[in-house]
C-alpha positions, 0 to 999 in steps of 0.5 A: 576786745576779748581774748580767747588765747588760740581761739583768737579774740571777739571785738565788740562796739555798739552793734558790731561784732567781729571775730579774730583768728589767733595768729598761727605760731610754730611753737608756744614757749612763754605767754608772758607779755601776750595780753600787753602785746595784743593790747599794743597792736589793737590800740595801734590800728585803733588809733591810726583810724583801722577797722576792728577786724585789722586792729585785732589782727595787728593785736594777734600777730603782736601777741602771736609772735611775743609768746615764741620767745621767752619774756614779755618783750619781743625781738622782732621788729613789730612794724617790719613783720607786719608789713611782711605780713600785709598788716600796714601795706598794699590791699590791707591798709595804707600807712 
């Protein structure tokens, strides 16, 4: 995967491409831990069996919420705000 800050991220393997949109934020306020985030939720989804199009938007929303805080460690509760996002429950995927 590559990641291209607001321009979300492009994933690539063999043959396939898939093109990541970076999650919408409210404000930036430090991108400290972005890129570590990103790789957590990606290698999450990746290792849980997901397709690379949901690995990447675990990968985004992880990073997207990380950099609306300061330091490299986030508040929130990952898993709670991706089942609130439809990340690890009902059409997108089941866990």
């Amino acid at each position: 995967a590559v990641t291209r800050s607001e321009k979300g991220s492009v994933i690539v393997r063999g043959d396939e491409t898939v093109t990541v949109n970076a999650t919408a934020i409210k404000e930036l306020v430090d991108t400290t831990g972005a890129g570590d985030l990103y790789a957590a939720g990606f290698l999450y989804g990746y290792t849980t069996g997901r397709n690379l199009k949901d690995c990447g938007d675990l990968g985004s929303l992880a990073a997207g919420l990380v950099i609306q805080q300061i330091g490299p460690r986030p508040r929130q509760n990952l898993r709670r705000e991706a089942e609130q996002a439809g990340l690890l429950s009902g059409g997108h995927f089941q866990d």
